[in-house]
C-alpha positions as CSV (number, residue, x, y, z in Angstrom):
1,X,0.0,0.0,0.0
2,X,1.5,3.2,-1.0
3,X,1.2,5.3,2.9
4,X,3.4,8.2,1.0
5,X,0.4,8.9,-1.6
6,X,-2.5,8.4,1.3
7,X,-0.7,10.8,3.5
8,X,-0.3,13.4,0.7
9,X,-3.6,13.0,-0.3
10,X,-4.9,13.4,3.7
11,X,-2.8,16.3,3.9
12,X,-3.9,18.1,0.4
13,X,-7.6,17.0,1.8
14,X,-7.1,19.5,4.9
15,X,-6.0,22.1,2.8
16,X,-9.0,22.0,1.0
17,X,-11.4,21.3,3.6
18,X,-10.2,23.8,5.6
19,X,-10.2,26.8,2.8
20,X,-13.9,25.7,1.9
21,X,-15.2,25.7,6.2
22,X,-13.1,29.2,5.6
23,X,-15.5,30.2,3.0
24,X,-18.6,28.6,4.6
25,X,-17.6,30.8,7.8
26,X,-17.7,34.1,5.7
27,X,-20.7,33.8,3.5
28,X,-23.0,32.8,6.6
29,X,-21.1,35.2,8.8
30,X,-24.1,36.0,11.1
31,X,-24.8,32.1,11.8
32,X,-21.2,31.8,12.6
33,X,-21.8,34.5,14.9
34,X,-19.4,37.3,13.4
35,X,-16.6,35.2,13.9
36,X,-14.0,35.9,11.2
37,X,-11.0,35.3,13.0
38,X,-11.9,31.6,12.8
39,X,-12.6,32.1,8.9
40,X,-9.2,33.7,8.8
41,X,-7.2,30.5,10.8
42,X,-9.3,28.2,8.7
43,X,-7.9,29.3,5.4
44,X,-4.5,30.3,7.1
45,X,-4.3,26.3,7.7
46,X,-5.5,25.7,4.3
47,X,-2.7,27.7,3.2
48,X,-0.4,25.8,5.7
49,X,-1.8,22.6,4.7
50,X,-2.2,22.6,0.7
51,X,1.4,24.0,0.3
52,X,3.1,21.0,2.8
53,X,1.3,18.3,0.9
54,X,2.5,20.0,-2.6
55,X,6.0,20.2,-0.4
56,X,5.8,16.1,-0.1
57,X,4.4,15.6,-3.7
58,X,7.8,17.6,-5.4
59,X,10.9,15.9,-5.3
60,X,13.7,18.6,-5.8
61,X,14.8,20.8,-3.3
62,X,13.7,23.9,-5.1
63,X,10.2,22.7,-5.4
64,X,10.2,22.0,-1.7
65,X,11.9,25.4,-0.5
66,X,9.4,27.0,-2.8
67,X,6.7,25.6,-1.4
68,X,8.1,26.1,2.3
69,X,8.3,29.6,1.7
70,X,4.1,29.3,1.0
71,X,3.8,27.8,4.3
72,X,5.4,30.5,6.0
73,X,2.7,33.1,4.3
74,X,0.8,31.3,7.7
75,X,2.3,29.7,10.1
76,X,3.5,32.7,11.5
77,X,-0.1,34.5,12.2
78,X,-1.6,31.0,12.7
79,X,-1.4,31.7,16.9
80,X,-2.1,35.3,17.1
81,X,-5.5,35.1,15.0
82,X,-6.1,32.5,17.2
83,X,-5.4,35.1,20.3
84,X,-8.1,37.5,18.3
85,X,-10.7,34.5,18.1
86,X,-10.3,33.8,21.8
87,X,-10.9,37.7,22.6
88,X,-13.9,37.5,20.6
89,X,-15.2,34.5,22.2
90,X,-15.2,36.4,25.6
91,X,-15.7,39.8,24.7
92,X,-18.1,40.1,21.2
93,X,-19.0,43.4,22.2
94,X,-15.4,44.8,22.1
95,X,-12.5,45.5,19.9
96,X,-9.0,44.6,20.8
97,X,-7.1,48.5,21.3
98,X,-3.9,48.7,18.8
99,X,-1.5,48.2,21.3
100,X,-3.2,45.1,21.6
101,X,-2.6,43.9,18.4
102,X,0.4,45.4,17.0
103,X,2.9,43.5,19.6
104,X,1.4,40.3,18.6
105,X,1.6,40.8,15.3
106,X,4.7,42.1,14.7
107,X,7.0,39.5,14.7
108,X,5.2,37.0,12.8
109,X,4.9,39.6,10.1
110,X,9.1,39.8,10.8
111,X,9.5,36.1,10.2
112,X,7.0,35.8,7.0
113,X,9.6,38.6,5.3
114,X,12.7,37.1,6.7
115,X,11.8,33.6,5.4
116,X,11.5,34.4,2.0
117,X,15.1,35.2,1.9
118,X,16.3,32.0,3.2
119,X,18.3,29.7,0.8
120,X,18.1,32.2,-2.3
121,X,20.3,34.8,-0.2
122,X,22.5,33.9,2.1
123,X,20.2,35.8,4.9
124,X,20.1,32.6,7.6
125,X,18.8,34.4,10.8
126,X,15.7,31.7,10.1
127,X,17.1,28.8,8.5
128,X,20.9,28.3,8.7
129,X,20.6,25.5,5.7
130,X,18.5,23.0,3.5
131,X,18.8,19.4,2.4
132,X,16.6,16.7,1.1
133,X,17.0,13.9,3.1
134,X,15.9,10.0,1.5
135,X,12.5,9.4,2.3
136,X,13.0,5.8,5.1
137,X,9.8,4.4,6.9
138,X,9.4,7.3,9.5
139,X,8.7,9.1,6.7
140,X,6.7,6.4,5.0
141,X,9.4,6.9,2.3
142,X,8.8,10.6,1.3
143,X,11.9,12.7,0.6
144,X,11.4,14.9,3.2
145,X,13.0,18.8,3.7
146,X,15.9,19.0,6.4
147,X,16.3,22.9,7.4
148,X,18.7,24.2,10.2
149,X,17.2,26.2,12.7
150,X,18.4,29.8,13.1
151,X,18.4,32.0,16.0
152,X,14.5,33.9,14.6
153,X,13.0,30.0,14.7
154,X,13.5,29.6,18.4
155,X,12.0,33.0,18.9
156,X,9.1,32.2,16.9
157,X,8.3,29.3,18.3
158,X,8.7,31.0,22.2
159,X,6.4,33.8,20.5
160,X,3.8,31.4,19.3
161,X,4.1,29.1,22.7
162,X,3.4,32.4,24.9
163,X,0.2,33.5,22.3
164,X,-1.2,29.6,23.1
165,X,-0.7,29.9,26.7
166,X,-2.1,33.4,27.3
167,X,-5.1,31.7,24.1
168,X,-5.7,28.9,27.0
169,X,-5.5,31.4,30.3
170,X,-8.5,33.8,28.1
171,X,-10.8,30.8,27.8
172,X,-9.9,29.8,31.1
173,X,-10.3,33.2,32.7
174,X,-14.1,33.1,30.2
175,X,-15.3,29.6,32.3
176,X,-14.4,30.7,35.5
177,X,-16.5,33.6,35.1
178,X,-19.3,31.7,32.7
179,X,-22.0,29.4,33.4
180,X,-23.9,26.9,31.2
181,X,-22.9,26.1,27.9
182,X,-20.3,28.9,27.6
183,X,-18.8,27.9,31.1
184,X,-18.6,24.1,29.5
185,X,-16.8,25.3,25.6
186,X,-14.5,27.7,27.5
187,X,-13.1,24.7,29.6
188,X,-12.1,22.8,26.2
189,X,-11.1,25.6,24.1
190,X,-8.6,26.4,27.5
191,X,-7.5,22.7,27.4
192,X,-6.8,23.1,23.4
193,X,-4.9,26.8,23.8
194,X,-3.0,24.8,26.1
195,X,-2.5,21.4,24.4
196,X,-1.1,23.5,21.2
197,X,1.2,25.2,23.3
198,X,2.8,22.0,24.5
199,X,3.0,20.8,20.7
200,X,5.2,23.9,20.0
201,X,7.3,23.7,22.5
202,X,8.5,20.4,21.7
203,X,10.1,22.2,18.4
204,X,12.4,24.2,21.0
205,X,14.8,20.8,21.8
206,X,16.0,20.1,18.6
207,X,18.4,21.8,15.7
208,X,17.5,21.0,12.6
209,X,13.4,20.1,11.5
210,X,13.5,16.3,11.1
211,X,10.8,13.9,9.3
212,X,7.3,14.3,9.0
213,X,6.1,18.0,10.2
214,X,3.2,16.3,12.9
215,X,1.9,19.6,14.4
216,X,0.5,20.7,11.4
217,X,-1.9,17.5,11.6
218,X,-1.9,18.3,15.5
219,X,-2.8,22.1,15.0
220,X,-5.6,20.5,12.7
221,X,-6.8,18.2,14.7
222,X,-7.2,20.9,17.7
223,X,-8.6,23.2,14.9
224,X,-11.4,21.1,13.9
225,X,-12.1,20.1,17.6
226,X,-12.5,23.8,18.0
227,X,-14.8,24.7,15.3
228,X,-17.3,21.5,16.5
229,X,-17.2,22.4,20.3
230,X,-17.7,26.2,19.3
231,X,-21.1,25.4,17.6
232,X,-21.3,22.3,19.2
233,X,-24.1,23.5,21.3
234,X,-25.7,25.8,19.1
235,X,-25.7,24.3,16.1
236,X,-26.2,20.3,17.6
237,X,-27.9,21.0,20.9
238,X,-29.7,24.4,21.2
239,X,-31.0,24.7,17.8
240,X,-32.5,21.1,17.0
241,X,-33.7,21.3,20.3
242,X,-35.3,25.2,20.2
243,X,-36.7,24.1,16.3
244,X,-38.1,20.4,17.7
245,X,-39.6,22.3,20.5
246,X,-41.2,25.4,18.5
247,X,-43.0,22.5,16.6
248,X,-44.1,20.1,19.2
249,X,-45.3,23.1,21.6
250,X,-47.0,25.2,19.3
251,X,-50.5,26.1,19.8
252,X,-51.0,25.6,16.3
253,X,-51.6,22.3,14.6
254,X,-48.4,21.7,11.9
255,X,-48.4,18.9,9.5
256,X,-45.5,18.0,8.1
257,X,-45.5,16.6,4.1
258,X,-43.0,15.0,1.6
259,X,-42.3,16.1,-1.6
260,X,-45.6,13.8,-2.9
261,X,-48.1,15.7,-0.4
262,X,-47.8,12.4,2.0
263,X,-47.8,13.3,6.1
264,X,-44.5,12.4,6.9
265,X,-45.2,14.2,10.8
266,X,-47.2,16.1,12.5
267,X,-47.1,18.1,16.3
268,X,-48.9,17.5,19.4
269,X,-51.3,20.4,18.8
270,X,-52.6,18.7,15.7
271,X,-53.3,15.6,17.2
272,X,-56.8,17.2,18.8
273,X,-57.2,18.8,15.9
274,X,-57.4,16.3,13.5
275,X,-59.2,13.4,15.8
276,X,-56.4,11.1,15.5
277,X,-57.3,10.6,12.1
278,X,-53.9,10.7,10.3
279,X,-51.1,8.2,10.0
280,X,-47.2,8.4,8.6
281,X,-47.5,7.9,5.2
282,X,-51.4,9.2,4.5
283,X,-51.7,10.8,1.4
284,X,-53.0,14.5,2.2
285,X,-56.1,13.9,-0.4
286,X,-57.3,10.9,2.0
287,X,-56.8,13.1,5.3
288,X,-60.2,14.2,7.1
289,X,-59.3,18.1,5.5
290,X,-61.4,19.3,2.5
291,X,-60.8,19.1,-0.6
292,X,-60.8,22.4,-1.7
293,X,-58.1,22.8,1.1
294,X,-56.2,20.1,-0.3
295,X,-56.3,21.8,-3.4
296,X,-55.1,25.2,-1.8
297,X,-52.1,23.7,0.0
298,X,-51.1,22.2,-3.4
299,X,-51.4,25.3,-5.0
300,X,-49.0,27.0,-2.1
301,X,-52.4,29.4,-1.1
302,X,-53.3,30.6,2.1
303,X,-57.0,29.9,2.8
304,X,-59.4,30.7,5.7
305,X,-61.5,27.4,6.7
306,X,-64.2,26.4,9.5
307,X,-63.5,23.3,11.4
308,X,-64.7,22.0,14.7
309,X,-66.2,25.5,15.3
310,X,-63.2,27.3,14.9
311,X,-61.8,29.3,12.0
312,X,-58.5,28.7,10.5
313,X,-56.1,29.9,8.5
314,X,-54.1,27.3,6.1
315,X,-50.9,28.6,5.2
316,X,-48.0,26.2,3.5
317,X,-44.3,26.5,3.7
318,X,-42.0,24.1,1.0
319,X,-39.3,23.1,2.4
320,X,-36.3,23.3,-0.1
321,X,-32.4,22.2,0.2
322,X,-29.8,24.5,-0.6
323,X,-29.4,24.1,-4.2
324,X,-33.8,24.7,-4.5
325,X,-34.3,21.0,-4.4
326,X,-37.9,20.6,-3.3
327,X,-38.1,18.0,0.2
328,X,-42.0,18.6,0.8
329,X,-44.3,20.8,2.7
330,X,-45.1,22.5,6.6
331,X,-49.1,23.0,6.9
332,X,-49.7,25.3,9.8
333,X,-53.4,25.8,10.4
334,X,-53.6,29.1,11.9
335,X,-56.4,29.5,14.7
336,X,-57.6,33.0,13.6
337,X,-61.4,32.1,15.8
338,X,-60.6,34.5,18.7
339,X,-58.2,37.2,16.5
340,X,-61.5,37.1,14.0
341,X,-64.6,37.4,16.8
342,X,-62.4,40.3,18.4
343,X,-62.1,41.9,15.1
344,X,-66.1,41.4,14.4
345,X,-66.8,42.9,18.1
346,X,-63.8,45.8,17.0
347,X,-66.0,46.4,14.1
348,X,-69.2,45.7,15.9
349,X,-69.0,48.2,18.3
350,X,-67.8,50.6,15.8
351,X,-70.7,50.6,14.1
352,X,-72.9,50.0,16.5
353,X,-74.7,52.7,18.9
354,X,-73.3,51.1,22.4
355,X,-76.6,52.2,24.5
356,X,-79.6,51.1,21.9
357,X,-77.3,48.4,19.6
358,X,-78.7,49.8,16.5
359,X,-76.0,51.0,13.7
360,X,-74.9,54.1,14.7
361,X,-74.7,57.5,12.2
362,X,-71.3,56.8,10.4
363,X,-72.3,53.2,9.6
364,X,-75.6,54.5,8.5
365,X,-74.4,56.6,6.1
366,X,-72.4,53.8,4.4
367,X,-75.4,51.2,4.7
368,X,-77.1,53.5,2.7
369,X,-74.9,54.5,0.2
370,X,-73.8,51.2,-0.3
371,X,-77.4,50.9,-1.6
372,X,-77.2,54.6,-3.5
373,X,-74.4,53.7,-5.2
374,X,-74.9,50.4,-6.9
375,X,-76.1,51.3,-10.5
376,X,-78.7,48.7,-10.2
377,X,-80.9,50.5,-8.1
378,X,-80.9,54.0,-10.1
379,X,-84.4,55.3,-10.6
380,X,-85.5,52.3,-8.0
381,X,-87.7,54.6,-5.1
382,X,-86.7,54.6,-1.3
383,X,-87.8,56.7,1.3
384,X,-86.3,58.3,5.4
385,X,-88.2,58.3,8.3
386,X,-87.0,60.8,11.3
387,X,-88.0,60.0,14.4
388,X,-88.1,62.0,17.5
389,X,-89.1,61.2,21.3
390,X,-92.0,63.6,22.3
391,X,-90.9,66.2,25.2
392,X,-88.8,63.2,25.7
393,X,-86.2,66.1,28.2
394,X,-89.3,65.9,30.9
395,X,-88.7,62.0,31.0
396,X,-84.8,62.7,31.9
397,X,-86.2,65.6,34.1
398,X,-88.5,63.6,36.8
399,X,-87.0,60.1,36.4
400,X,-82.8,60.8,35.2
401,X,-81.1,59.7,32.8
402,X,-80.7,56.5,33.6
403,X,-84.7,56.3,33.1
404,X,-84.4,57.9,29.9
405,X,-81.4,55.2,28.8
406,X,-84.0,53.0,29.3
407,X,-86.5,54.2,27.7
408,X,-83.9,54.7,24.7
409,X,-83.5,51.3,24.2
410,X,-87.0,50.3,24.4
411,X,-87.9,52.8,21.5
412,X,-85.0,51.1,19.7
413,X,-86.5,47.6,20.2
414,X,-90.4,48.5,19.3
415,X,-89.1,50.1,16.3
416,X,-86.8,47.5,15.2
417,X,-90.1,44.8,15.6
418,X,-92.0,47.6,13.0
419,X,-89.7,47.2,10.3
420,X,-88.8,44.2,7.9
421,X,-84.7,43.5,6.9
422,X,-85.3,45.8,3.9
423,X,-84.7,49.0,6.5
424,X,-81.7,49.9,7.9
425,X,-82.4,51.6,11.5
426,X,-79.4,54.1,13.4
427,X,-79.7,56.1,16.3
428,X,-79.4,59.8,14.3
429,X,-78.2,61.8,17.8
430,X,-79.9,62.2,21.0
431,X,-83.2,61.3,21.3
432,X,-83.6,60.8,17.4
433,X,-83.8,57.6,15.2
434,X,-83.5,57.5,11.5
435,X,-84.8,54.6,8.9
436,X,-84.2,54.1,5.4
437,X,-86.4,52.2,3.8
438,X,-85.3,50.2,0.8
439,X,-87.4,50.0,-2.8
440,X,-90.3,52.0,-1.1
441,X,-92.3,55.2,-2.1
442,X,-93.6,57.7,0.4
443,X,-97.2,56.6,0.8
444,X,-95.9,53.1,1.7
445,X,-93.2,54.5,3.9
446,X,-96.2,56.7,6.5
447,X,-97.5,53.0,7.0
448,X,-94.5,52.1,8.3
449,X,-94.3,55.2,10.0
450,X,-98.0,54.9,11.6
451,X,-97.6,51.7,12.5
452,X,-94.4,52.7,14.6
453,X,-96.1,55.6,16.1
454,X,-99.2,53.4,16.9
455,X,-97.0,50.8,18.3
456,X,-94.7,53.5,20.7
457,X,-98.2,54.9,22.2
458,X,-99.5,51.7,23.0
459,X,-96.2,50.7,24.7
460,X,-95.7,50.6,28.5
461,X,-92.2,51.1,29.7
462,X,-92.1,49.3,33.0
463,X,-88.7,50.8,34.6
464,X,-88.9,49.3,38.6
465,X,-91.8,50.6,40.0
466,X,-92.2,53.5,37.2
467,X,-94.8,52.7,34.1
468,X,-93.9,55.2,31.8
469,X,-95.9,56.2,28.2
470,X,-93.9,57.6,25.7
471,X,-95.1,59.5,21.9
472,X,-92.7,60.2,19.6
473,X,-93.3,62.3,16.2
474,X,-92.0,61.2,12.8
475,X,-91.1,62.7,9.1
476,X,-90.7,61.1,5.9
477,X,-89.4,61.9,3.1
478,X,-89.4,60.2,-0.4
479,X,-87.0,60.0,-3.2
480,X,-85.6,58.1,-6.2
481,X,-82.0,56.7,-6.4
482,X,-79.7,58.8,-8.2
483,X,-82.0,62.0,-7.6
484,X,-80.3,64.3,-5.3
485,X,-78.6,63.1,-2.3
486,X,-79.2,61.4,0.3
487,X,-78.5,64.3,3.0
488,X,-81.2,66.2,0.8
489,X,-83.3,63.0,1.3
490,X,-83.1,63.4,5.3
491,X,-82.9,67.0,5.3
492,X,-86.8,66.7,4.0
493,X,-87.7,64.4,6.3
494,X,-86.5,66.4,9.2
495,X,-88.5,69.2,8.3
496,X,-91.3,67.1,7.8
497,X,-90.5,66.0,11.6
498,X,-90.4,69.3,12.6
499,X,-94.0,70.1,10.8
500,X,-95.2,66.8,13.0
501,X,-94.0,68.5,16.3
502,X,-95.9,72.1,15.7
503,X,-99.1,69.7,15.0
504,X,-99.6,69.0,18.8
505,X,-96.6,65.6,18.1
506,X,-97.5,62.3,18.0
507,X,-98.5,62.4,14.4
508,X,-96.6,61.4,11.0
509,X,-95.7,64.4,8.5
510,X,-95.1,62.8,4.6
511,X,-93.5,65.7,2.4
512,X,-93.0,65.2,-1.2
């Protein structure tokens, strides 16, 4: 088995694994939290790790110094982004000060110039020499790059060890101070600074770089670790169990569909609402819904439906993989029954008169010209009563107001009972009621009218002890439907109520 091609191929893998979780990292930036530093070690490493495995691949010493010097475009920086991460882990709110960053920075950014000049100029503070040494089985037989180590390596490496020590005192420092999940990630993200620190120091005891370089699978290892147990819990814990628990606890019933309309799942809520009626696998056609609502959620529309004596809203949701590929559907029957009555009572009580419940003067006015202004009525006849409460002030007088409230309501009722569902009845202000009268001429209209002021004398408003008789006075006025207006309209009739209350009241007054 050839081990030199599989570990050349493992290592070129990394590379390219880690430049692509590099890219993921920055194009979903806000699930990964805003952390960039970790995009930028990710494809540091790729760097790191697509340039050693092109190092093993070559076979002349050129090729390999060449693609040494590549490596060192991140090993340097590899430890101090990795500083910036950790900062960001305990403090997201606040940016490292420049005095904070230049220190770190500066001698890796030293090293990556100094580097470049080893073996084509005889600058050796880095590397004192290179040789290609025969690939044996520590090596799994791969020519491997020998390189002296100058004064600047041992530096570096003390540079990098302290940046991974004071990495694994930060997240430290974060658990002690943390509790819950964070308290639990700092503790391994500390052991990790910590565990890479001892890797590089073990490069202090030697001279020369011998065999296989084993911390840049060790730094990958640890970085891979990191990137799980940094969204371990929010990607693998908290956010299965936050969606799982947003669909089994909602209020709402949720069916859940493949991409052939079969139930596939369905949540707690559902359960009551459907009657048990559904298994895994039922087509959505054979279900207990409709079928026009069948049709609707095929058809991706939201559609109101009545169902157990409740109203509902059916909205659906497809559920589609990255690349658009359709994996089915989410149902959620909405329970709009109390939102809707509270609307209706909203809009009841808007157009409503609170004390007599008849419609009030605004939604009088568009009752009517509703009617008015539908072009198949024009020319049809219609007529307004106006009626008025006789000396009604001498009721709120000797009994109160409350009396009189009474007394309101009763009017209301008696002449509500006098007219038919072609008459629309409001409470006009005060003591005063108005009626329009649908597809009726005058003459027809003052039988209305007389029967109302028959039925009001005749009345006895028992209020307690208190029997109280009541007249009231009325006008109508007649007109046709697109002749004049409809103010006009009860203009007339409230001077021909006005004509009934100079003729001793209690009478109706018909003007043309």
């Amino acid at each position: 088995m050839r081990f030199d091609i599989i570990l050349i191929g493992i290592t070129f893998a990394i590379g390219v694994i880690s430049i692509g979780i590099a890219i993921a990292i920055v194009t979903n930036l806000r699930r990964a939290h805003g952390f960039w530093q970790l995009a930028l070690m990710f494809f540091l490493e790729g760097i790191y790790a697509t340039a050693y495995a092109l190092e093993l691949a070559s076979t002349s010493i050129d090729a390999k110094i060449l693609f040494n010097h590549i490596q060192y475009f991140a090993i340097p920086i590899l430890a101090p982004f990795w500083l910036l991460l950790a900062m960001k882990f305990g403090w997201r709110d606040k940016k490292p000060k420049w005095w904070q960053v230049v220190p770190v920075f500066f001698f890796p950014i030293v090293v990556i110039i100094s580097v470049q000049f080893t073996y084509y100029t005889p600058f050796d503070w880095y590397y004192t020499f290179a040789e290609l040494m025969p690939g044996t089985a520590s090596t799994l037989f791969i020519d491997v790059l020998v390189l002296g180590k100058g004064w600047m390596y041992y530096v570096q490496a003390v540079h990098n060890l302290l940046v991974l020590a004071l990495v694994g005192t930060i997240y430290l420092k974060i658990a002690l101070k943390s509790s819950g999940i964070k308290r639990r990630q700092s503790w391994i993200l500390a052991s990790f600074g910590f565990t890479a620190s001892l890797f590089i120091s073990l490069t202090l005891f030697s001279d020369v770089t011998f065999g296989l370089d084993y911390v840049l699978y060790a730094i990958s290892v640890i970085s891979f670790v990191i990137l799980y147990f940094m969204f371990r819990y929010e990607l693998f814990v908290l956010s299965p169990s936050a969606h799982q628990a947003t669909f089994e606890k909602a209020l709402d019933p949720i069916l859940v569909l493949d991409e052939h309309y079969d139930v596939i799942s369905w949540n707690a809520a559902f359960d009551d609402f459907g009657q048990d009626v559904v298994h895994f696998g039922m087509p959505l056609s054979a279900t207990f819904l409709p079928e026009e609502i069948v049709e609707s959620v095929k058809s991706n529309e939201t559609v109101p439906f009545e169902h157990h004596e409740k109203r509902y809203i059916a909205e659906t949701f497809p559920l589609t993989a990255k690349r658009g590929t359709l994996n089915g559907y989410i149902i959620r029957f909405n329970d709009m029954t109390s939102y809707l009555e509270r609307i209706e009572k909203l809009d009841y009580e808007a157009s409503h008169d609170g004390l007599t419940d008849v419609f009030n003067r605004r939604a009088f006015f568009a009752a009517a010209a509703a009617h008015l202004d539908d072009a198949g009525h024009r020319g049809d006849d219609y007529s307004v009563m106006m009626i008025d409460i006789d000396d009604f002030k001498k009721v709120n007088d000797t009994h109160g107001h409350p009396v009189g409230d009474v007394v309101l309501e009763e009017l209301a009722r008696i002449i509500q009972t006098s007219i038919d569902e072609n008459s629309i009845l409001a409470r006009y202000g005060g003591e005063e009621f108005v009626v329009f009268v649908r597809d009726t001429r005058p003459e027809d209209a003052r039988l209305i009218a007389e029967r109302i002021r028959v039925g009001v004398e005749q009345a006895c408003f028992l209020i307690g002890d208190l029997n109280i008789r009541i007249t009231v006075s009325i006008g109508v006025k007649g007109a046709k439907v697109g002749s004049g207006s409809l103010k006009e309209t009860i203009k007339g009739a409230d001077e021909a109520l006005y004509i009934s209350k100079r003729s001793n009241k209690n009478v109706v007054t018909t003007v043309l």
